[in-house]
N, C-alpha and C positions, 0 to 999 in steps of 0.2 A: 504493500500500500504506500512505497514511499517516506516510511515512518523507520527505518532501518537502514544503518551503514552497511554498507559492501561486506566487511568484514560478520558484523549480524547476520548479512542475508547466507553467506559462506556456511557461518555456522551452525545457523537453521535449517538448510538446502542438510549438509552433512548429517543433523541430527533426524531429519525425516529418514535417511536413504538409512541411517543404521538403527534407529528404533521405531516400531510399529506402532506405536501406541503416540508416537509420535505424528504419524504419517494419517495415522487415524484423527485427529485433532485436528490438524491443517486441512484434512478433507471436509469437516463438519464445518469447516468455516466457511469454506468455501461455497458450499452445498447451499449456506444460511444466506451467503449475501445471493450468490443466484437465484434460488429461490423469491427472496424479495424483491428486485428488479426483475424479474417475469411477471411478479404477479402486480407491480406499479408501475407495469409498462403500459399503453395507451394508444389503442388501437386510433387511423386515422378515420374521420366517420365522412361520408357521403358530399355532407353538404360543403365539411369543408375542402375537400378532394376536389369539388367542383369550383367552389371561391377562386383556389389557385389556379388552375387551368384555366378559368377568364381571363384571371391577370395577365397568363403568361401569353393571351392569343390579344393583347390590346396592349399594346406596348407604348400608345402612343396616350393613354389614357394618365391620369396621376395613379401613381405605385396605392393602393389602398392597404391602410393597416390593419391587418388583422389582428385578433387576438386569440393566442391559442391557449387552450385550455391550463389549463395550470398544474402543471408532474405534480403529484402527491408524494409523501416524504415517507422516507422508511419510517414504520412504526417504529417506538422507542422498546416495544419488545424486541421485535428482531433487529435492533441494534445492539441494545446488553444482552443476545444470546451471543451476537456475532463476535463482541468484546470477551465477552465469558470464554468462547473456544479458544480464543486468540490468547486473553491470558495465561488458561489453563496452558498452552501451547509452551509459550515462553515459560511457565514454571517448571515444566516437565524437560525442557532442554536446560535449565539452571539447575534443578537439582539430580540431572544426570550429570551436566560437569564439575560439579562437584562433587559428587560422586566418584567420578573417576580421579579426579585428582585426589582424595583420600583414600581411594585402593590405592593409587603409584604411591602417597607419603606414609601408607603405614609396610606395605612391600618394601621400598627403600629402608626403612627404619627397624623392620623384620632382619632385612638384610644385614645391614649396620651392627644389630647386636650379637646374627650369629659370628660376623669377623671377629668380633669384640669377645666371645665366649671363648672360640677357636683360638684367636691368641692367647686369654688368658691361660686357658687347659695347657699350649705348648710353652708358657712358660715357666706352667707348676711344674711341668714333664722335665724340662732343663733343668730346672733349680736342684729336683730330684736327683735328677742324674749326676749333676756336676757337684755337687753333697755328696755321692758316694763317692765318685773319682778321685776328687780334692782330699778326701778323709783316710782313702786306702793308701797306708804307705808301698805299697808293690808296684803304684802308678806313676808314669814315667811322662812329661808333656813338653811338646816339641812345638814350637813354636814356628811356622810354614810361613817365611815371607817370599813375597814375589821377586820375580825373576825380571832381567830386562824388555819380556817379554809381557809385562803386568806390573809393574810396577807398586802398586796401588794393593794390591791380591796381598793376602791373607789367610790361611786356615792354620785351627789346630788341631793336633792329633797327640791323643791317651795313650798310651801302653802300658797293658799291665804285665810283669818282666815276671809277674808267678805263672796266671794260664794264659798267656801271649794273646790275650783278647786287644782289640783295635778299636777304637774309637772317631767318630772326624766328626768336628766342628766349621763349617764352613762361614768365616768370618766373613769375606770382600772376595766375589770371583766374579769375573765377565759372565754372564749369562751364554750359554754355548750356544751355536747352530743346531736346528732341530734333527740332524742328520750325526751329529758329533755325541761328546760325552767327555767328561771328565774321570781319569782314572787316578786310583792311589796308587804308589810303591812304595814297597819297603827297602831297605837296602842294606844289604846283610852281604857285610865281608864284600860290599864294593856293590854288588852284585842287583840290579832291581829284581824286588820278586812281587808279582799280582798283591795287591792286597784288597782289591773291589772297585767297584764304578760307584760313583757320586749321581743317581738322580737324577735329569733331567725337572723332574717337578719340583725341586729345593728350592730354582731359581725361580719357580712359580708360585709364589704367595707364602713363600720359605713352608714348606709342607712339613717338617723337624729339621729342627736346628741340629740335635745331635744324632750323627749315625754312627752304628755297630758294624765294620766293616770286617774282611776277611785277617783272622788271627795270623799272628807273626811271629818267628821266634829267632830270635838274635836281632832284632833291630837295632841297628843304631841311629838311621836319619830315615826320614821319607822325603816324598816329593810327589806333585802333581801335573800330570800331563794333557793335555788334549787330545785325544784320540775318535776314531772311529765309531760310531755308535756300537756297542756289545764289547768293548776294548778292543785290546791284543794283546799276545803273553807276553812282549817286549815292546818296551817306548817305543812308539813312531811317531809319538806327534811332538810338539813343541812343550816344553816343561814353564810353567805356569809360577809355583811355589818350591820352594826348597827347605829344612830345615833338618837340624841334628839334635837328637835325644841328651 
């Protein structure tokens, strides 16, 4: 009708096309105002069908003024039915977008507190952990700084020197290619020996901070490499962190 910005009419037009009950409203309205201009419409009658057709066959005559009948007005019922739909209309698309916008802010807010649970659980898990490790004197910690190759990198690694259980803490690492992987070594008498693949998902919303990697026995330093996605039994990729027990 005129009474609505572009942006309104957008929203209206969408809120018909996606709710029913919507579409249903807009149609009743419409129906109302049709309805009442058919039925205050005003048939032309005889006599004056005939007036104008004199007129128009005497052209040389003065133009004679007619008076025509006078449109009658929408009743004031079918005017407040026609308002009624029309409001009911706009309240039903108000308190659908509102609506939707507090499913998205309490799903956002849902969301929010499971990050917030999930970290706090990993970091009961760490504290746990790193309370036994720190307490057991058989545990041995090697401090993994980066290489020319990372400068920045960081991890560390546990060893326990009674049942050669292995530990890593990945402090500061590049993020790897989803086709790579990060591998540990140990290195016993010179020598790297496998001691596990670091996770690909660590790097994804840090999944546990501390892993249990493959047991070692004579370590003296580790070190970490880039490798192949599923490793390899010896370094081929470029070495990331280095440290000695």
């Amino acid at each position: 009708m005129g009474l609505a910005s572009a942006e309104e009419q957008r929203e209206f037009e969408q809120a018909c096309a996606s709710h029913p009950e919507v579409l249903a409203a807009r149609q009743a309205f419409e129906e109302v105002l049709e309805r009442e201009a058919m039925q205050n419409a005003l048939p032309v009658s005889p006599l004056l069908k005939e007036e104008l057709m004199t007129a128009i066959a005497a052209p040389q005559a003065e133009t004679p003024v007619i008076s025509l009948p006078a449109r009658r007005r929408m009743s004031w019922q079918a005017i407040a039915a026609a308002v009624a739909v029309l409001l009911l209309a706009v309240s039903l698309v108000w308190n659908l977008t509102l609506q939707q916008k507090n499913n998205r802010l309490q799903q956002e807010i849902a969301g929010l507190r499971s990050d917030k649970d999930s970290a706090m659980n990993m970091l009961g898990d760490m504290e746990k952990d790193m309370e036994v490790l720190t307490s057991n004197p058989h545990v041995k910690m090697a401090g993994m700084k980066g290489t020319n190759e990372a400068p920045a990198a960081y991890a560390t690694v546990y060893w326990d020197s009674l049942n050669k259980d292995v530990y890593l803490m990945v402090n500061n690492l590049p993020a790897p290619p989803s086709h790579m992987q990060y591998q540990l070594w140990a290195l016993i008498n010179g020598q790297p020996v496998d001691a596990g693949m670091i996770p690909n998902d660590v790097f994804i919303g840090r999944k546990k901070l501390l892993l249990t990697m493959k047991s070692a026995t004579g370590a003296q330093a580790f070190a970490i490499t880039l490798e192949k996605k599923g490793g390899n039994p010896t370094p081929q990729g470029k070495m990331y962190t280095l440290g000695n027990l």
